[in-house]
MMTF fields as JSON, N, C-alpha, C and O atoms, coordinates in Angstrom:
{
  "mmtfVersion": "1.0.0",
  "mmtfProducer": "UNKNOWN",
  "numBonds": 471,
  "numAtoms": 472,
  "numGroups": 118,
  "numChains": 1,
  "numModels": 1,
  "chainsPerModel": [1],
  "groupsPerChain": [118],
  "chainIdList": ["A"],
  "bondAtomList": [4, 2, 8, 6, 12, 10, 16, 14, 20, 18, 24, 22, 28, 26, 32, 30, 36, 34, 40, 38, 44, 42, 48, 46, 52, 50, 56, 54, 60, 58, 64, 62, 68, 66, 72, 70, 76, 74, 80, 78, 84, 82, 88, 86, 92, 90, 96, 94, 100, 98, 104, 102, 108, 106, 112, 110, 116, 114, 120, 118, 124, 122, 128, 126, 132, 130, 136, 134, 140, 138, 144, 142, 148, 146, 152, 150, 156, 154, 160, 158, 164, 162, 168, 166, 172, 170, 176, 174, 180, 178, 184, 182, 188, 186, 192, 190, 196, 194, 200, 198, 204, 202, 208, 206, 212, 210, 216, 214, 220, 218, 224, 222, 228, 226, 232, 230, 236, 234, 240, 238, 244, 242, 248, 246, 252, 250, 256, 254, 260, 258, 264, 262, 268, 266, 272, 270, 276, 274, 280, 278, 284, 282, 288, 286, 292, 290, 296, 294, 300, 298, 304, 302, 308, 306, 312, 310, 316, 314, 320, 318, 324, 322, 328, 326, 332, 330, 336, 334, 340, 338, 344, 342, 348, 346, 352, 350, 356, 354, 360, 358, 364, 362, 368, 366, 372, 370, 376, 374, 380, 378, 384, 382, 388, 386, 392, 390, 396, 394, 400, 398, 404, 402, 408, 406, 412, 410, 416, 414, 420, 418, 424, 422, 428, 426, 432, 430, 436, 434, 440, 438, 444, 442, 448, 446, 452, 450, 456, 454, 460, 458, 464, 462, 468, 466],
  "bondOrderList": [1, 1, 1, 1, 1, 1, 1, 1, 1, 1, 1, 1, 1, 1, 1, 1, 1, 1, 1, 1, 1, 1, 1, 1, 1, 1, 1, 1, 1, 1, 1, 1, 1, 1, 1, 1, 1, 1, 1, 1, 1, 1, 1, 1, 1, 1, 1, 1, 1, 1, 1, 1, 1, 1, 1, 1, 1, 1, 1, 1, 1, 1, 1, 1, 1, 1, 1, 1, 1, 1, 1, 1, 1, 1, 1, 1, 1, 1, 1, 1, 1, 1, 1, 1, 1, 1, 1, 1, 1, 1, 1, 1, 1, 1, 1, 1, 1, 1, 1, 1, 1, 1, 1, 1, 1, 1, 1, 1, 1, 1, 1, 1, 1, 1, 1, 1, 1],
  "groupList": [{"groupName": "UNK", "atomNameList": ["N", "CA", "C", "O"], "elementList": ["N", "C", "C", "O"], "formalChargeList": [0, 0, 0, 0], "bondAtomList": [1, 0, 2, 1, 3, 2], "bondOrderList": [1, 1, 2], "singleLetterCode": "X", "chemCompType": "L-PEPTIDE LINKING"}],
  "groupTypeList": [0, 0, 0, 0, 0, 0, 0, 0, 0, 0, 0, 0, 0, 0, 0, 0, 0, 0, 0, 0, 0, 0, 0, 0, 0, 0, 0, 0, 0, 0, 0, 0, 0, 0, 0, 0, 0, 0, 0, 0, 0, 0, 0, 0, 0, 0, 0, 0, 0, 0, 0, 0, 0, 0, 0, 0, 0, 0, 0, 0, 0, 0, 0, 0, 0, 0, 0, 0, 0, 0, 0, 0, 0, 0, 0, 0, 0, 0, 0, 0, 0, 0, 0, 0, 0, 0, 0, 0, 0, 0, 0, 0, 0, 0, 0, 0, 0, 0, 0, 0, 0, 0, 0, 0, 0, 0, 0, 0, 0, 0, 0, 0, 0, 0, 0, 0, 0, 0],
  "groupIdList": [1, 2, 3, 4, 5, 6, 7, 8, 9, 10, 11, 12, 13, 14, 15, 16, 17, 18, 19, 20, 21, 22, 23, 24, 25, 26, 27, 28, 29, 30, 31, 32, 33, 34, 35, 36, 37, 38, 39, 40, 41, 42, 43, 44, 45, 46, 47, 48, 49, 50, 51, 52, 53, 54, 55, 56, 57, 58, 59, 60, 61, 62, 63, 64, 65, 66, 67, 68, 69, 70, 71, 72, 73, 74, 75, 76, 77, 78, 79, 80, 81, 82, 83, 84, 85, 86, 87, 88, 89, 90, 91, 92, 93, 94, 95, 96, 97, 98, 99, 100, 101, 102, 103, 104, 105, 106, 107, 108, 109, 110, 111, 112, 113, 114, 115, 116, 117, 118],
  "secStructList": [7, 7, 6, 6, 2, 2, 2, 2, 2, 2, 2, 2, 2, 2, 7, 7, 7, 7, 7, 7, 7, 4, 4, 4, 4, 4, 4, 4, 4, 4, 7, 7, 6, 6, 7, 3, 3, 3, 3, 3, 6, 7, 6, 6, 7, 6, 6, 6, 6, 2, 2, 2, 2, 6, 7, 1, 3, 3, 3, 3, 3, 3, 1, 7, 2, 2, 2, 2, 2, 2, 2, 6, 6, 6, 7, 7, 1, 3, 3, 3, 3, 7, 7, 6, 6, 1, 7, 7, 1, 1, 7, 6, 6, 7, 7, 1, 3, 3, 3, 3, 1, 1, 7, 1, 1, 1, 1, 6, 2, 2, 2, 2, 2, 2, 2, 2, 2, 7],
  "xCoordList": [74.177, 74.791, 73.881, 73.614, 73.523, 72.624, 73.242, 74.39, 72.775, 73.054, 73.97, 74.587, 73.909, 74.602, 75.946, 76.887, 75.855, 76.765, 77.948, 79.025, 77.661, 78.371, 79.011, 80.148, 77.787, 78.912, 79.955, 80.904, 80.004, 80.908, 82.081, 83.201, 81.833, 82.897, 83.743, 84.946, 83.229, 83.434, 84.266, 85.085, 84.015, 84.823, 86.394, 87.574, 85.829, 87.032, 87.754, 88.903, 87.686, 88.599, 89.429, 90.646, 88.634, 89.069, 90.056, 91.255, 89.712, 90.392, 91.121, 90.725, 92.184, 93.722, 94.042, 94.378, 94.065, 94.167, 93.571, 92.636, 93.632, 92.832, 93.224, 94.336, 91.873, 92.482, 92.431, 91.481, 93.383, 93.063, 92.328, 92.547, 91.598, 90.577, 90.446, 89.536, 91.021, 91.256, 90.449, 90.815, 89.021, 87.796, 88.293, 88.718, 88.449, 88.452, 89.533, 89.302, 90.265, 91.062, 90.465, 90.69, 89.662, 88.592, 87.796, 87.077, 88.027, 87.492, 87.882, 87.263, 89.438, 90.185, 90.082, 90.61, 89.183, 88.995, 88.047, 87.874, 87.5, 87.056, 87.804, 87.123, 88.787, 89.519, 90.539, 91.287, 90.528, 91.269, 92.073, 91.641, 93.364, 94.002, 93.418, 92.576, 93.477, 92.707, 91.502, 91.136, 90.335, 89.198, 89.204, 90.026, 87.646, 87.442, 86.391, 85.375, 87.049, 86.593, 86.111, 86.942, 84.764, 84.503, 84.18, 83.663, 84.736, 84.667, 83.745, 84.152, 82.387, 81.147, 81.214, 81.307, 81.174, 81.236, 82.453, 82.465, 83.648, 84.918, 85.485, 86.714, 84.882, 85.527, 86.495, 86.479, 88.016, 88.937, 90.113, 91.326, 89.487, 90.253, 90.896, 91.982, 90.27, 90.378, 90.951, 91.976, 89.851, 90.127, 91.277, 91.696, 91.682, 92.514, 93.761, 94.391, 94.328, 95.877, 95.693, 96.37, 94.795, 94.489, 93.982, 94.371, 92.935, 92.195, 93.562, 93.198, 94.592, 95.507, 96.006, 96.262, 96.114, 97.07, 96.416, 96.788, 95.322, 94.852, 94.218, 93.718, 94.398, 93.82, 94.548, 94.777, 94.961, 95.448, 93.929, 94.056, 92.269, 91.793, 90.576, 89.417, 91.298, 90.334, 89.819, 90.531, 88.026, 88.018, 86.809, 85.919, 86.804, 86.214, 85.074, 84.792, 84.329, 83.824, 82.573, 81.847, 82.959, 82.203, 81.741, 81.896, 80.979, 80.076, 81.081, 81.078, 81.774, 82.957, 84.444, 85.493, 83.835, 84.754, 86.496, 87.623, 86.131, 87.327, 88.266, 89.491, 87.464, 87.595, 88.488, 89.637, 87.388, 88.141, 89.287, 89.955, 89.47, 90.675, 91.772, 92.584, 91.508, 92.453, 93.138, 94.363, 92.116, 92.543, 93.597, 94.741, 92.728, 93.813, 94.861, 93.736, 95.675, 96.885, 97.681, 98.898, 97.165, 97.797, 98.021, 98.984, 96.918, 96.672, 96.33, 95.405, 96.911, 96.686, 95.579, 95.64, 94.485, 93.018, 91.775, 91.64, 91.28, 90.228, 89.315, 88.356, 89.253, 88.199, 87.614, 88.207, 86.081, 85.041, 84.392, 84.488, 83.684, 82.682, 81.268, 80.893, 80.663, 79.442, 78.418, 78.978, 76.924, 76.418, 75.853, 75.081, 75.912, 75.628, 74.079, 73.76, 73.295, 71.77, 70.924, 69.906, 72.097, 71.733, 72.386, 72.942, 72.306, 72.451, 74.092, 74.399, 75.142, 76.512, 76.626, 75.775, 77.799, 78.405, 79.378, 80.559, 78.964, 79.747, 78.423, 77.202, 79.467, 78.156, 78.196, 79.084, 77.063, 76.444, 77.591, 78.354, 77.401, 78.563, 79.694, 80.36, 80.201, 81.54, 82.226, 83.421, 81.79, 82.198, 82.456, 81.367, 83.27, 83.678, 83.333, 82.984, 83.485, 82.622, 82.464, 82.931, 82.055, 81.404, 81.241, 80.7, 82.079, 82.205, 81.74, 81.9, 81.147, 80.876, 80.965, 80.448, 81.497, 82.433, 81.428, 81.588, 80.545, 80.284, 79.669, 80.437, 78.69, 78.012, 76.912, 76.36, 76.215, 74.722, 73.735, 72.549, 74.341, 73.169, 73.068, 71.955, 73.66, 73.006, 71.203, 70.11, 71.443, 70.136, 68.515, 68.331, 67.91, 66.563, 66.31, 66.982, 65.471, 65.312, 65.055, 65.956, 64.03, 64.12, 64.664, 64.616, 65.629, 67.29, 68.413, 69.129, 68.165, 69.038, 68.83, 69.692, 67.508, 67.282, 67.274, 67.583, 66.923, 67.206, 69.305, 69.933, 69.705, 71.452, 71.579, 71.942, 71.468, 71.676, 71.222, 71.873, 70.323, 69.497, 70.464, 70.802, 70.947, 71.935, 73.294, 74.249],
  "yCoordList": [114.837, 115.81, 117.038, 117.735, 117.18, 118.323, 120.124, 120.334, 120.757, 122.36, 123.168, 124.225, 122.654, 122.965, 121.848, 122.128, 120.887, 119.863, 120.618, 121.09, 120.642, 121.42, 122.926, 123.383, 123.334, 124.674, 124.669, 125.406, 123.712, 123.672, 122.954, 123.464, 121.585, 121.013, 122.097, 121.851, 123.335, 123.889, 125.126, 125.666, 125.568, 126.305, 125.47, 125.812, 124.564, 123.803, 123.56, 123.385, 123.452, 123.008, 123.994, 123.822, 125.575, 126.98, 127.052, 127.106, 127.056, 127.472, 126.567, 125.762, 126.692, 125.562, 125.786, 124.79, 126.695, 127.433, 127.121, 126.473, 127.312, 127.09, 128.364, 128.556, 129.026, 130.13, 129.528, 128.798, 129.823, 129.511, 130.124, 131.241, 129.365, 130.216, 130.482, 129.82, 131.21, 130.841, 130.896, 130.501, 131.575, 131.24, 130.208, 130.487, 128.628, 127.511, 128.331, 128.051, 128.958, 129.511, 129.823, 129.328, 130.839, 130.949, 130.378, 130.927, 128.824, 127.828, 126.669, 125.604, 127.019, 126.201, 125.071, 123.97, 125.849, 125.183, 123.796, 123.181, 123.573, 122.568, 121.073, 120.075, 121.121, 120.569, 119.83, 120.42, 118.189, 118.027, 116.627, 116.056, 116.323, 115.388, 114.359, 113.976, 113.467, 112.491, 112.383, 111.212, 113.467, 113.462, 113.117, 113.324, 112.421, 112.408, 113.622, 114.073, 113.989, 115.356, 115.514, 115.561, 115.6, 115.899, 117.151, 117.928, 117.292, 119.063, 118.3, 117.479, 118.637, 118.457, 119.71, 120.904, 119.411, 120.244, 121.132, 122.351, 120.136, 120.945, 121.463, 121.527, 121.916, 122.132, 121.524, 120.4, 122.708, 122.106, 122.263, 122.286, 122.36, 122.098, 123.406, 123.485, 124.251, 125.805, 125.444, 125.814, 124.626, 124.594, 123.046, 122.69, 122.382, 120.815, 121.164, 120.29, 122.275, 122.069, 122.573, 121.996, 123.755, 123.504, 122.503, 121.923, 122.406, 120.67, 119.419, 118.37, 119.387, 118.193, 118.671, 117.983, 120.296, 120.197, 120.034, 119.826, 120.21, 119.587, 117.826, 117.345, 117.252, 116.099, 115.388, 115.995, 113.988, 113.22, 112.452, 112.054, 112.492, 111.71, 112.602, 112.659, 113.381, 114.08, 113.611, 113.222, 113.64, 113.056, 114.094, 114.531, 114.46, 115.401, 114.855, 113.66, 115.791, 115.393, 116.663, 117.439, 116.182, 117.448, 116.365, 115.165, 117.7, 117.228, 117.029, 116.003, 117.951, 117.818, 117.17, 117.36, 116.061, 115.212, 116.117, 115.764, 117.044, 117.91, 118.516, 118.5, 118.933, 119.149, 118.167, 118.136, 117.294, 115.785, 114.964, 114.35, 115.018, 115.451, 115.51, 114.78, 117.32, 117.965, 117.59, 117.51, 117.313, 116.972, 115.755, 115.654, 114.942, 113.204, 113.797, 113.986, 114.205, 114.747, 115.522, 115.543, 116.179, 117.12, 116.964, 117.459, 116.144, 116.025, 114.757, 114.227, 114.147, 112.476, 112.752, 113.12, 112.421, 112.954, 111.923, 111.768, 111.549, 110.486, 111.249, 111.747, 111.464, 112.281, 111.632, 110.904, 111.908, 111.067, 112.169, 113.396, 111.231, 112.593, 111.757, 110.589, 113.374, 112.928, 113.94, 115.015, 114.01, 114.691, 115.003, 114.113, 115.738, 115.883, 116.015, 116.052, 116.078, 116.246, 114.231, 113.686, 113.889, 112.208, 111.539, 112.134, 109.839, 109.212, 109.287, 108.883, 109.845, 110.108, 108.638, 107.971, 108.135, 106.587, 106.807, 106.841, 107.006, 107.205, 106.176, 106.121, 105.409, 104.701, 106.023, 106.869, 105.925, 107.198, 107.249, 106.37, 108.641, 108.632, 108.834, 109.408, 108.444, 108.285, 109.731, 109.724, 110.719, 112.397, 113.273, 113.652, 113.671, 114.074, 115.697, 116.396, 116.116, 117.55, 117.502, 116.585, 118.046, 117.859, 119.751, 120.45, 120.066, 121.146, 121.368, 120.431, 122.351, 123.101, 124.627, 125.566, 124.637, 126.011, 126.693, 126.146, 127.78, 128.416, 126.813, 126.268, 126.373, 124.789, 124.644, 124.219, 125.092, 124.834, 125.821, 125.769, 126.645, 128.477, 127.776, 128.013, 126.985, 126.949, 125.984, 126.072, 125.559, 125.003, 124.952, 125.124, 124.818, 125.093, 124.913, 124.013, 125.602, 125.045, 123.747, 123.047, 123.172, 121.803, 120.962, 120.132, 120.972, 119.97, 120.254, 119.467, 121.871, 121.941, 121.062, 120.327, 121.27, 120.265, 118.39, 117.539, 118.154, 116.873, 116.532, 115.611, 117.749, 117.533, 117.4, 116.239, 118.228, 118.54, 117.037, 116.603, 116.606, 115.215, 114.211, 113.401, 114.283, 113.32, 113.216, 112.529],
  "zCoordList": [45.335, 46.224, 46.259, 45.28, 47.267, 47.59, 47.546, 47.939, 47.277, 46.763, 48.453, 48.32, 49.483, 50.432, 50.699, 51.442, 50.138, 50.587, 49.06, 49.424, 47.732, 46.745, 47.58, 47.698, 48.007, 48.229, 49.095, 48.828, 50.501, 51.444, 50.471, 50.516, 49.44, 48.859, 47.872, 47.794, 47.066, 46.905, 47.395, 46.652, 48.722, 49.732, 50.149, 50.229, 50.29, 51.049, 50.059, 50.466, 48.933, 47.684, 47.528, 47.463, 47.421, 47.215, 48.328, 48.057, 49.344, 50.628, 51.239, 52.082, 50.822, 51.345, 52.488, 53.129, 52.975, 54.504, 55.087, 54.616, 56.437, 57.276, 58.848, 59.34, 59.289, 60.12, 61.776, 62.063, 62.76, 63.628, 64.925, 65.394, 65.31, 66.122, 67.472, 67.971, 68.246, 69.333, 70.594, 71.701, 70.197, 71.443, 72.057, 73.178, 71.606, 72.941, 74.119, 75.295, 73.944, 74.7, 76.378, 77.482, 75.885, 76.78, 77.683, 78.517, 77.39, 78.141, 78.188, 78.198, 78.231, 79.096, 80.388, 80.544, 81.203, 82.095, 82.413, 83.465, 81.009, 80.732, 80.02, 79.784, 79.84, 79.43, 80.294, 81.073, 80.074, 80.833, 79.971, 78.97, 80.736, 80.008, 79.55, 80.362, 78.26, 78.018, 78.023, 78.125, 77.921, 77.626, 75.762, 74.869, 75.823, 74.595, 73.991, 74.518, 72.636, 72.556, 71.104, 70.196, 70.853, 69.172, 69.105, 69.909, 67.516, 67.083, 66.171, 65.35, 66.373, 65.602, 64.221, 64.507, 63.293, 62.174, 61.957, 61.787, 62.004, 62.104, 60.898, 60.948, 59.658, 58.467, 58.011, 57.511, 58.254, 57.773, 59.05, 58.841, 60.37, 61.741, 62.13, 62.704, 61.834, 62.581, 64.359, 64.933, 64.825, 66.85, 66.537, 67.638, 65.718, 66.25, 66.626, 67.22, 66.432, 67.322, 68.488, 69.339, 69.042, 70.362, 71.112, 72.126, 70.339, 70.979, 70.924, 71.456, 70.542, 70.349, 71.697, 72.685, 71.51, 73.134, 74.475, 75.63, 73.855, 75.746, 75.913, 76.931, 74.814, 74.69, 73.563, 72.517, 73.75, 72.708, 71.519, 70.361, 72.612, 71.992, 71.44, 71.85, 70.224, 69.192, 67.999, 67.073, 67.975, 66.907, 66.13, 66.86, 64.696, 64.004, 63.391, 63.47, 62.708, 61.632, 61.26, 61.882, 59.451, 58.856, 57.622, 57.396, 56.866, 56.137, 54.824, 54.144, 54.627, 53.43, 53.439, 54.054, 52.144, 51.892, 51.655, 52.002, 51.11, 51.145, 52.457, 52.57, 53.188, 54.731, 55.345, 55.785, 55.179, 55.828, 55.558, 56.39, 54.174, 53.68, 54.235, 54.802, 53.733, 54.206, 55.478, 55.571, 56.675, 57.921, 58.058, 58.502, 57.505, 58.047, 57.07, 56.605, 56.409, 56.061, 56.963, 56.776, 57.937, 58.363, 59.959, 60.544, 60.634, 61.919, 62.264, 61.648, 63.153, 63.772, 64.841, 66.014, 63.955, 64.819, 64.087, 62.873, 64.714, 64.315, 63.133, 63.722, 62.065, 61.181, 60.229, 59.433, 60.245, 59.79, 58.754, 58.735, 57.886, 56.793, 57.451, 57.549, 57.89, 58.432, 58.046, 57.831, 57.85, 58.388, 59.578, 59.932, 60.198, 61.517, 61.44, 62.629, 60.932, 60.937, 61.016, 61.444, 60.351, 60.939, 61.996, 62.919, 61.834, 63.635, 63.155, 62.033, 64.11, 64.133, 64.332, 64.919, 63.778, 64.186, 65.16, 64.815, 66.668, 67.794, 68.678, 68.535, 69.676, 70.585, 71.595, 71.697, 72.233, 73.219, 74.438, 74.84, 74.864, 76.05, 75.869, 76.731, 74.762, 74.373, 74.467, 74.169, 74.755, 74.528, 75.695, 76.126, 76.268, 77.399, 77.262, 78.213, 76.013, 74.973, 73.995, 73.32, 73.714, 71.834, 72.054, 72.911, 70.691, 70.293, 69.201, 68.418, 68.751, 67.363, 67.018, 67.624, 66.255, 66.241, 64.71, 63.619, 64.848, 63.986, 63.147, 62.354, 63.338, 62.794, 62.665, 61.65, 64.038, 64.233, 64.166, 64.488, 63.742, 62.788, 61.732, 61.261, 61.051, 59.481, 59.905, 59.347, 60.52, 60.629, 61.249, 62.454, 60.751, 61.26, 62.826, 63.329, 63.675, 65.055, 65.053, 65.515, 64.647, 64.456, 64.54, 65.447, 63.172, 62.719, 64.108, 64.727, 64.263, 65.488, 66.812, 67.295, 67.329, 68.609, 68.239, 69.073, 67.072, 66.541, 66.769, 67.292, 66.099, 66.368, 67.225, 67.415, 68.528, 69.904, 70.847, 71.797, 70.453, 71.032, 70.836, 71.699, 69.574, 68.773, 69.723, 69.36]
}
């Protein structure tokens, strides 16, 4: 386990809560019934009860096993432990948006346009 993958398992263990965030608000207008919708690096599901209400077919994924967790307990939402810096196990296309909320600053320009490609 690598020294960034400890500290997020670490946060998420600490932090039982979870705050909700309401930017998607703002862009509403992208959203439409029955789209398929990933929250790319979703922690511990800050945006999934908005994302549930405009869409039944949400599916997450973060790097912490804790996160992820937390989620399939709480929310009927497809959630995967992934890193997002490798090949995601989604076939291509499949994403109507792909969201990331406060995700893709931790990483190098590089890793970033490698994610983004992904």
């Amino acid at each position: 386990m690598d020294l960034q993958h400890q500290r997020w398992e670490k946060y998420y263990t600490e932090q039982k809560s979870r705050t909700n965030d309401d930017w998607l608000k703002n862009h509403a207008d992208y959203f439409q019934p029955g789209m398929h919708i990933l929250d790319l690096g979703c922690g511990n599901g800050s945006n999934i009860e908005y994302l549930l209400s405009q869409s039944g077919n949400i599916y997450v994924c973060d790097y912490s096993e804790t996160a992820i967790r937390q989620i399939k307990i709480k929310y009927p939402v497809t959630a995967i432990i992934a890193d997002m810096r490798e090949e995601l196990p989604y076939r291509d296309k499949v994403f109507d948006i792909v969201i990331s909320d406060l995700s893709l600053h931790y990483f190098s320009e590089d890793e970033t346009k490698i994610i983004m490609h992904e």
